[in-house]
Phi, psi and omega in degrees: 000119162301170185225139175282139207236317172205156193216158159228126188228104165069016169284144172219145152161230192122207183286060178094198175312347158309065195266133168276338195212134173227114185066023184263143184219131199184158177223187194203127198256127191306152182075351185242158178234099181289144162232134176254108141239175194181178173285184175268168230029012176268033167065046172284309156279351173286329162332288203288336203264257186347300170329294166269011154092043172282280159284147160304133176293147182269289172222166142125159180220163203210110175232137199245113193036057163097338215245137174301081163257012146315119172091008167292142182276186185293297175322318173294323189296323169318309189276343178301002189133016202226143150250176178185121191246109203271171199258334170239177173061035184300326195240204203229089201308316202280347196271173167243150182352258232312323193294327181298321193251035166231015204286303191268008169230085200296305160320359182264148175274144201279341177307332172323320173256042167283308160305001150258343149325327193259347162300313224214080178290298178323332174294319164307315189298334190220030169329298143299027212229127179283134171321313192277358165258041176253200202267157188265012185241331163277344171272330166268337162279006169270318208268322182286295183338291169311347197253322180310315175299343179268158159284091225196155174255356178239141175235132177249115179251141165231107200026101153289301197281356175297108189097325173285151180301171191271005212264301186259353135324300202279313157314328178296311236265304176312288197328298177322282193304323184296324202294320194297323171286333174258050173074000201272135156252166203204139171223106191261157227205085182198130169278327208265125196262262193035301176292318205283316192293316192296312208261339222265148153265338176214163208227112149233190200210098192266144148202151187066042183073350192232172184273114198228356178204119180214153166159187184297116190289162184097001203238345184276159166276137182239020157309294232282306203261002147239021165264004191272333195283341163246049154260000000 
């Protein structure tokens, strides 16, 4: 049986006198994968930066296996349990592939990650390849690859799949779901609903800051949740 792992209660806030998110709330079940999606600008990534202690909280509260990290700066939220792969500044561009993903883990081997090396042959291929000269589509599977990779129970994605091919979607996708049986949550950020159908058990559909459709995928409609993503 699953257990709740994480809550957001009543979050607001955003930019200076900017509030982007008004009231949103929600929660995440060990093993499980929430997807968030909406057009772009309704403050899907000010959600997560509000989550992770990016942005301030306005109002509103955000707890991880019970304990209060709403207003934690990122790093403690990060270390509390989060990995977290974001839609800019994914990688650490002047360092190289292996320095990204061994940065805080000086000891780790690249065999250590060898079953995503044999998914993502090219990340082998270019180990040694300064980050900030791969393809912007190979720079977001090395920043999922990094967040996939900790150990860590929550993993936070922001549009993953932007730029990548439909080849290493569908591997992102396999990864997920694998991860997801071993107890691993996700809270994904992705306009390509294809993909969110695939990895998610529940769906919700931000627009205007707010939450305007949520529920089991497959149970959401989904006329419904494209017609909120082409208004």
């Amino acid at each position: 049986m699953s257990a709740e792992l994480f809550r957001f209660d009543g979050v607001s806030g955003g930019y200076g006198e900017a509030i982007v998110v008004r009231g949103v709330s929600g929660t995440l079940d060990t093993g499980e994968v929430l997807g968030i999606t909406g057009r772009n600008g309704v403050g899907k990534t000010t959600l997560l930066n509000l989550l992770l202690g990016y942005l301030p909280l306005r109002l509103g509260s955000v707890r991880l296996g019970g304990l209060e990290i709403g207003g934690l700066r990122p790093d403690r939220v990060l270390r509390s349990g989060i990995s977290y792969c974001p839609q800019e500044r994914i990688v650490f561009d002047d360092l190289g592939v292996w320095e990204n993903l061994s940065l805080m883990h000086p000891a780790r081997k690249p065999e250590d990650l060898a079953a995503y090396f044999d998914i993502f042959p090219r990340l082998r291929e270019r180990l040694t390849q300064r980050a900030g000269t791969l393809s912007g589509g190979e720079r977001k599977i090395l920043s999922f690859v990094r967040a996939m990779a900790e150990d860590l129970p929550i993993a936070v994605m922001d549009e993953p799949t932007e730029g990548v091919q439909q080849e290493n979607i569908d591997h992102m996708a396999d990864l997920i779901r694998a991860a997801k049986a071993e107890g691993k949550a996700l809270i994904v950020v992705e306009q390509n609903l294809a993909f969110l159908e695939a990895i998610s058990d529940r769906l919700m559909v931000m627009d205007q800051g707010r939450i305007v459709l949520e529920g089991r995928t497959g149970e959401v409609s989904r006329d419904r949740i494209i017609g909120h993503l082409q208004v």
